[in-house]
C-alpha positions as CSV (number, residue, x, y, z in Angstrom):
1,X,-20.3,52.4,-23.5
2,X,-20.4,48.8,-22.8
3,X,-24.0,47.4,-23.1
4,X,-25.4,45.5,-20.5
5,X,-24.6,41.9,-22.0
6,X,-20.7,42.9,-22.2
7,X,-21.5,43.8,-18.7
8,X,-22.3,40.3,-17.9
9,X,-19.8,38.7,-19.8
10,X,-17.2,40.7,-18.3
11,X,-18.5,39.8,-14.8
12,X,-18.8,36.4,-15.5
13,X,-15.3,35.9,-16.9
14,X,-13.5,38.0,-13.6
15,X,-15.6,35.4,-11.7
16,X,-14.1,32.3,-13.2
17,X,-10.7,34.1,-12.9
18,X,-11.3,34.5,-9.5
19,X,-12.0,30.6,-8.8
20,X,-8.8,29.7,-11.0
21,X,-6.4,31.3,-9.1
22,X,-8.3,30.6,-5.4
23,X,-8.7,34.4,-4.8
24,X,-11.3,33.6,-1.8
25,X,-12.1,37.0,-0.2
26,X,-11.9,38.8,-3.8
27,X,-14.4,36.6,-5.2
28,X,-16.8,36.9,-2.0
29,X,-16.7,41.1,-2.1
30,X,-17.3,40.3,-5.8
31,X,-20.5,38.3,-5.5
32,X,-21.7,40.0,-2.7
33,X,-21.4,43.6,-5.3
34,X,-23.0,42.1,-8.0
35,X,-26.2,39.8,-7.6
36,X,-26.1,37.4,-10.4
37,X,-27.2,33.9,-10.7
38,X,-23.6,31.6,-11.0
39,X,-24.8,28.9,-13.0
40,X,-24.0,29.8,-16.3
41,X,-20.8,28.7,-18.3
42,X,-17.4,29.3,-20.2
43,X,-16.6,28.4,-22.9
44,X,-15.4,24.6,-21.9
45,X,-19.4,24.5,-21.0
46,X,-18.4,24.2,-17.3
47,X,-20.1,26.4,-14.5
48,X,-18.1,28.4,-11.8
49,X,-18.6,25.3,-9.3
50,X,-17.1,22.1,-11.7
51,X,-14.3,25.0,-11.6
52,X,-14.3,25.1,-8.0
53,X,-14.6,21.8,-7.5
54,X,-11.8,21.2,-10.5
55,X,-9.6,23.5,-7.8
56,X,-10.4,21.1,-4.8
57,X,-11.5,24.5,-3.4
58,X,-14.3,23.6,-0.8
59,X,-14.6,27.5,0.6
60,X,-15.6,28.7,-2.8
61,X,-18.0,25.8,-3.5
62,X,-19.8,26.7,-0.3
63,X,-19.6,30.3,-1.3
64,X,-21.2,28.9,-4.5
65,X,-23.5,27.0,-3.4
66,X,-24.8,29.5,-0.9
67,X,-25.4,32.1,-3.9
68,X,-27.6,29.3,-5.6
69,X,-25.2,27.2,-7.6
70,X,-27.0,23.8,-8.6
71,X,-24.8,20.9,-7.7
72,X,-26.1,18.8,-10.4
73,X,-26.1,21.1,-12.9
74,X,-24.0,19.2,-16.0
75,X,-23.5,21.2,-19.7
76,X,-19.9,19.6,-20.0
77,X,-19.8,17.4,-23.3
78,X,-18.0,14.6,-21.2
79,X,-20.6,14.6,-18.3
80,X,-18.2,15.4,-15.6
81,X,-20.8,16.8,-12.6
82,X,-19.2,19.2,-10.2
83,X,-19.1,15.7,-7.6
84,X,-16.6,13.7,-10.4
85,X,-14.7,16.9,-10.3
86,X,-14.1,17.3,-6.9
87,X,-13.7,12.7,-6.2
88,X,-10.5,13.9,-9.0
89,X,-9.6,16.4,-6.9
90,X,-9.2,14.3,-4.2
91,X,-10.8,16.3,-1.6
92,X,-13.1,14.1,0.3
93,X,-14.9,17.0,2.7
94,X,-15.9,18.6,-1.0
95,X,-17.4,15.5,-1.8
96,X,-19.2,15.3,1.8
97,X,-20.4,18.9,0.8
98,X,-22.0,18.0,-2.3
99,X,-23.7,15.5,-1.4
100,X,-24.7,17.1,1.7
101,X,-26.6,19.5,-1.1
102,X,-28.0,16.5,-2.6
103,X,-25.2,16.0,-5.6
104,X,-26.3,12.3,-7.4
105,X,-23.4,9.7,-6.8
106,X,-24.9,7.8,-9.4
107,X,-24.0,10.1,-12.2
108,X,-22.1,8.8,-15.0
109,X,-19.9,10.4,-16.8
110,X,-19.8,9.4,-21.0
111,X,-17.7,6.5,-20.5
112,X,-20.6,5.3,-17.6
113,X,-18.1,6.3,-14.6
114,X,-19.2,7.3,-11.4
115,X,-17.8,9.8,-8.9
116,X,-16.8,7.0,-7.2
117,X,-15.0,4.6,-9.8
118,X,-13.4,7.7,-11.1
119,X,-11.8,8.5,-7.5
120,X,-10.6,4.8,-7.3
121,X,-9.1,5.1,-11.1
122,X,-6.6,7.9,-10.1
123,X,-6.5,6.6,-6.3
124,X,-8.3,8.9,-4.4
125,X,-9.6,5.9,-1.8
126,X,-10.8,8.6,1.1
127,X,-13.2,10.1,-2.0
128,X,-14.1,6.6,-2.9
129,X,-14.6,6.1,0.9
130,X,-17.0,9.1,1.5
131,X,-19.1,9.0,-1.3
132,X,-19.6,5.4,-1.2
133,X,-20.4,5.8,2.9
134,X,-23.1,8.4,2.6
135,X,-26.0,8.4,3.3
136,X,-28.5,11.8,3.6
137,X,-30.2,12.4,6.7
138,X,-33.8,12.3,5.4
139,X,-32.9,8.5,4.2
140,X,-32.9,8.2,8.7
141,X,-35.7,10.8,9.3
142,X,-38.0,8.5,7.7
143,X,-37.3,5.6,10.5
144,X,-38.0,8.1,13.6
145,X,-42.0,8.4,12.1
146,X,-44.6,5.4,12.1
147,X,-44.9,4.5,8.5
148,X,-48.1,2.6,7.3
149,X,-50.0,0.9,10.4
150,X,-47.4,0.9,12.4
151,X,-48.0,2.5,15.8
152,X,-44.5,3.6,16.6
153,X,-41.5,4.4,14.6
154,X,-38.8,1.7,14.1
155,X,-36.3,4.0,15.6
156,X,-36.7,6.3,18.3
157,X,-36.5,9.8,17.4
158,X,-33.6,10.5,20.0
159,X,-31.0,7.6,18.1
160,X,-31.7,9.4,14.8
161,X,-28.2,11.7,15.2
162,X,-26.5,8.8,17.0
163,X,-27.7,6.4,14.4
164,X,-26.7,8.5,11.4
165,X,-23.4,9.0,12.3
166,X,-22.8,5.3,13.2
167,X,-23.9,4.2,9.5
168,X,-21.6,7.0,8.1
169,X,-18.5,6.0,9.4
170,X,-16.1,4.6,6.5
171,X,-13.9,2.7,9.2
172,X,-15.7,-1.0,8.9
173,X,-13.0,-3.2,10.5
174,X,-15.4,-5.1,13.2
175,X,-13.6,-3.3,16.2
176,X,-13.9,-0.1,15.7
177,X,-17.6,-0.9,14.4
178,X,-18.1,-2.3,18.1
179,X,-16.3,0.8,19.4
180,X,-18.3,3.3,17.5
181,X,-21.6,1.5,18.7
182,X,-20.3,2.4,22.3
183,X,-19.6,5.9,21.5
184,X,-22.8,7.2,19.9
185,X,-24.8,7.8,22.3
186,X,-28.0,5.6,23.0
187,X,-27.5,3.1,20.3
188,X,-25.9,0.4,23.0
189,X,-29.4,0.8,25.2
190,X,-31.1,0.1,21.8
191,X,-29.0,-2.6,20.0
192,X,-32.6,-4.2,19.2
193,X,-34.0,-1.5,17.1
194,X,-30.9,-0.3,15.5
195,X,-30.5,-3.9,14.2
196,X,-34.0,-4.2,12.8
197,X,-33.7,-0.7,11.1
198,X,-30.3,-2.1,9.9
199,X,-32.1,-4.5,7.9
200,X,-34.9,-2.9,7.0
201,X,-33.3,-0.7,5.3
202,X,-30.7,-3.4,3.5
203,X,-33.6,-4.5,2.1
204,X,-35.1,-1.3,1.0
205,X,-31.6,-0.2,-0.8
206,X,-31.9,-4.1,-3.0
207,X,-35.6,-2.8,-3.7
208,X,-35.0,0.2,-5.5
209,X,-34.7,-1.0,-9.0
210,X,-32.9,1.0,-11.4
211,X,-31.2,3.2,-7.7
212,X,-31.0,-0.5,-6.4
213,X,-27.4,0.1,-4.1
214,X,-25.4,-3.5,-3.3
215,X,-22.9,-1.9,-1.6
216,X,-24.9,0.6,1.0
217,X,-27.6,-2.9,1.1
218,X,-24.2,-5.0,2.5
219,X,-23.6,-2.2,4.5
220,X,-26.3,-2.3,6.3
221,X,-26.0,-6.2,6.5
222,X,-22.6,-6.5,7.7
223,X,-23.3,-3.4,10.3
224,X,-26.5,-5.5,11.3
225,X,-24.1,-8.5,11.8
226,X,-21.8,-6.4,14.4
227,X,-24.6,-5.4,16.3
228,X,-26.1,-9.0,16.4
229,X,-22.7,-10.3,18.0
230,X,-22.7,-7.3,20.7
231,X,-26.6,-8.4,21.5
232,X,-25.4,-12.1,22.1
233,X,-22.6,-11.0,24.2
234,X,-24.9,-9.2,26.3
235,X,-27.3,-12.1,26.5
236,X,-24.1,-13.6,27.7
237,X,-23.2,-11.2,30.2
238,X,-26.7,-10.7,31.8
239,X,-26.5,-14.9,32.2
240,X,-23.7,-14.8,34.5
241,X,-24.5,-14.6,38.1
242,X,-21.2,-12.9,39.0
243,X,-21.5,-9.6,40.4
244,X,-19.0,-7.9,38.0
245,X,-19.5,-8.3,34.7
246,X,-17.2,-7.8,31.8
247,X,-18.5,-4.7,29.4
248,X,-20.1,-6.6,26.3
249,X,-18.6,-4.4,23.4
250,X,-15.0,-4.9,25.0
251,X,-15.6,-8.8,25.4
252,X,-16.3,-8.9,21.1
253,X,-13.5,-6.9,21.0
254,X,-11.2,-9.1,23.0
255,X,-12.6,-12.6,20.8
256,X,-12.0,-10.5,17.5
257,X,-8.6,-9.9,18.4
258,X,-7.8,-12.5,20.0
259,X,-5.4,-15.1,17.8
260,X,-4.2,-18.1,16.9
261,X,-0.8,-19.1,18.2
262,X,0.2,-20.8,15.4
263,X,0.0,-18.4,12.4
264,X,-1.1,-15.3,13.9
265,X,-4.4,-14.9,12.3
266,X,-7.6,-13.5,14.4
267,X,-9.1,-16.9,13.7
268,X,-12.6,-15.8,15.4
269,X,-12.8,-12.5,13.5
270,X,-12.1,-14.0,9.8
271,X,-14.7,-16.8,11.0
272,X,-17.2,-14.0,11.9
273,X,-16.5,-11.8,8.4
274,X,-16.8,-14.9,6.2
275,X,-20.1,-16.0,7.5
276,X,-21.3,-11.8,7.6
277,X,-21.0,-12.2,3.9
278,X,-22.5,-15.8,3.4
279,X,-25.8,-14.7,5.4
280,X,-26.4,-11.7,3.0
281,X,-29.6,-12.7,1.5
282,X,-29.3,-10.9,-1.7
283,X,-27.2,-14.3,-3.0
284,X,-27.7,-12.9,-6.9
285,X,-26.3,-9.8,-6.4
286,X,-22.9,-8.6,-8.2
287,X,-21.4,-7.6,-5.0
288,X,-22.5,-11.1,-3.3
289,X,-21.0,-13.1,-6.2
290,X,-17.5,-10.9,-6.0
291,X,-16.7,-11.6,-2.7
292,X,-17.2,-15.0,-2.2
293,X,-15.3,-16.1,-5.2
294,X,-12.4,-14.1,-3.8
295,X,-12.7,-15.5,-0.2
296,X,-12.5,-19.0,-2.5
297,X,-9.7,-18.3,-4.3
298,X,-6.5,-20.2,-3.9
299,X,-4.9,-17.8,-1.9
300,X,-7.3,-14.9,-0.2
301,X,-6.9,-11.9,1.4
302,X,-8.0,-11.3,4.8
303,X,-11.5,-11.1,5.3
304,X,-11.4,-7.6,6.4
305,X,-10.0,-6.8,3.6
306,X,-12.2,-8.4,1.4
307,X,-15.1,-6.6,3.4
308,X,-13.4,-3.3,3.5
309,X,-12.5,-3.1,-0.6
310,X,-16.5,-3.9,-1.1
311,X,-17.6,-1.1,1.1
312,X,-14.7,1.5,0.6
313,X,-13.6,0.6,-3.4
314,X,-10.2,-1.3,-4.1
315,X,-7.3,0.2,-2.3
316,X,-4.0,0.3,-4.4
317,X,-0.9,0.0,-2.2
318,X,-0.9,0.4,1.6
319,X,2.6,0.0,2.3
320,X,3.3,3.0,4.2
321,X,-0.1,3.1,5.5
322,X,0.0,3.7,9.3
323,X,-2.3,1.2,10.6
324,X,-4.2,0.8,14.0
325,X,-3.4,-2.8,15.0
326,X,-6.3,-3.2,16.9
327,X,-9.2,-1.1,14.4
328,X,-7.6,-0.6,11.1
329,X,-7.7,3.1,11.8
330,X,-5.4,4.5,9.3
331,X,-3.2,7.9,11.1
332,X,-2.1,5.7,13.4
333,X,0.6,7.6,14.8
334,X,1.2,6.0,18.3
335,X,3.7,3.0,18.8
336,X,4.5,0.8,21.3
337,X,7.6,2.5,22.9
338,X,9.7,-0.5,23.4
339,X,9.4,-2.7,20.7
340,X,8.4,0.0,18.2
341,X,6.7,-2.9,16.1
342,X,3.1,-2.1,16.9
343,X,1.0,1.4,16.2
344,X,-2.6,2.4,17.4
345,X,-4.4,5.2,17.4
346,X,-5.4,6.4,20.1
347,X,-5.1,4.9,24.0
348,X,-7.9,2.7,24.1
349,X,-6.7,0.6,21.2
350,X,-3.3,0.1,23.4
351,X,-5.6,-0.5,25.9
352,X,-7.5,-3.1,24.3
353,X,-4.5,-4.7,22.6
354,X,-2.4,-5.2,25.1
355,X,-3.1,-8.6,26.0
356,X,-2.2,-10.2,22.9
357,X,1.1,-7.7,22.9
358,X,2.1,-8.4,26.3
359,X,3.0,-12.0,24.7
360,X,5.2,-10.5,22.6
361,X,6.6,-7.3,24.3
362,X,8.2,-7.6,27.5
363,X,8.7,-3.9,28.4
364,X,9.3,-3.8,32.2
365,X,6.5,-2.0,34.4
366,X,7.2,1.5,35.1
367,X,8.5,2.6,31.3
368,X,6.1,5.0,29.2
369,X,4.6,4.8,26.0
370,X,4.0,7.8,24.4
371,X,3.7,9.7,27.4
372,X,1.4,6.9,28.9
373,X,3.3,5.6,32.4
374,X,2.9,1.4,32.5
375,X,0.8,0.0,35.2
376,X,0.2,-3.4,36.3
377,X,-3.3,-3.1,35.1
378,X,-3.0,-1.6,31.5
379,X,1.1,-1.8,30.6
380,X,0.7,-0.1,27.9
């Protein structure tokens, strides 16, 4: 008769056998039979969730992780946490589930590689997007209470969802940061107080010494920048005496896209992106110091770009990327249906684009685009 440690072993092995070959509803009925704590190890000193998240298997991490499993819990003689598991496996939501459950984006492997780098080394860019975007919800909780001798909290309790999922988006070409401010709820009555938490805490991430985080504190600056620009085109708006008035987020949008006629470059928007990054205060930091000597090189990219590859990590190449013309969405899957030459995506970015298109497309009224009948007023 098998003693109780065989009994163990035995268990433990059919459950590591189960994550290997993705056997979902086996290894459920199996965990919910047995009560038994899942973080121990095989023999490659690796627990049943660096296996799961080895898989790419978000189902069974959850599964996992609901039974107890520590997310930070590291044995392997190379340091790989379940988090630089699952950035190689290229599965962004297991990332976002991780570090939902509090997994450290600053653990190095034993070569000193984050989750992070190590996503960008085997190009995994939407890993390398979501883990450097994150940011835990208690990091905003602590905005929506008065701190210290204040009397009321920098934030108002009700922005705290809106706010959070503002910060978290991994999109940062200035239009669709404009257009998100428009689309979580609140923040546009606000603008005010979401740019003064902004750079509070841009300061607090350069204060944190050894956790000190450049790229979430020029973040917050460069999403504090946006903001500023859609407060002065209010200001601007409320000036006029006209009785209609243009709406202030679509007016920055229009000037950010809005180009030159010469060589085609959004001369406003690269204007506004290179003086974002000279205005971060920080001027010693690493991340400071990289992007201006490449915005002074002989021959730089776009701002955007530059802006982008600091936030989201180095992209490798983008050549079949589908591309939003007006936000930089990636999946852009709708074209112009005439000229073919242009894709957005979605109907507001053909909205807002259209324009600077019309220049250049000469599709007659009446014609569709993607199921979208011209008018006189939106032609697109």
């Amino acid at each position: 008769m098998a003693s109780d440690d065989e009994k163990l072993l035995a268990l433990q092995k059919e459950i590591f056998t189960k994550i290997y070959n993705d056997k979902v509803t086996e290894l459920k009925t199996l965990l919910g039979a047995n009560k038994i704590k899942v973080d121990f190890i095989d023999e490659n000193e690796l627990s049943p969730l660096q296996h799961a998240c080895y898989r790419g298997n978000t189902e069974i991490a959850q599964m996992l992780i609901d039974q107890g499993a520590d997310v930070n819990m590291c044995l392997h003689e190379h340091a790989y946490t379940a988090l630089h598991f699952a950035a190689l496996s290229g599965n962004a939501d297991l990332c976002h589930l991780l570090m939902s459950h509090n997994a450290k984006i600053t653990a190095v492997n034993d070569v000193g590689r984050t989750p992070a780098q190590l996503a960008a080394f085997v190009g995994n860019y939407n890993c390398v997007a979501t883990i450097n975007n994150f940011i835990p919800k208690a990091d905003i909780d602590y905005y929506i209470k008065p701190q210290g001798l204040q009397t009321e909290p920098l934030l108002p309790p009700h922005l705290a969802d809106s706010f959070h999922k503002f910060i978290m988006q991994g999109n940062v070409h200035p239009v669709r940061v404009a257009l998100n401010l428009q689309r979580c709820p609140g923040l546009l009555e606000n603008l005010p107080k979401v740019q003064k938490v902004l750079e509070t805490m841009r300061y607090r991430e350069m204060t944190r010494g050894v956790e000190t985080n450049e790229i979430m504190a020029f973040k917050y600056h460069y999403l504090s920048c946006v903001v500023a620009e859609v407060i002065k085109c209010q200001k601007h708006q409320e000036a006029l005496k006209a009785e209609k008035k243009s709406d202030p987020v679509e007016l920055l949008v229009r000037k950010f896209l809005k180009c030159s006629k010469s060589d085609g470059n959004p001369e406003y928007q690269e204007s506004f992106l290179r003086e974002s990054v000279r205005e971060f205060p920080f001027r010693e930091s690493t991340i400071f110091r990289q992007m201006v000597a490449t915005l002074a090189s002989n021959d730089p990219p776009s701002a955007v770009s530059v802006v982008s590859a600091a936030i989201n990590g180095q992209r490798g190449f983008t050549d079949n990327l589908q591309i939003c013309i007006t936000c930089g969405e990636e999946k852009a899957t709708k074209k112009c249906s005439k000229c073919k030459a242009v894709q957005y995506c979605d109907r507001e970015c053909q909205r807002l684009h259209w324009f600077m298109h019309k220049k250049a497309c000469a599709r007659p009224v009446g014609q569709t685009s993607g199921g979208i009948k011209v008018t006189e007023t939106d032609k697109i």
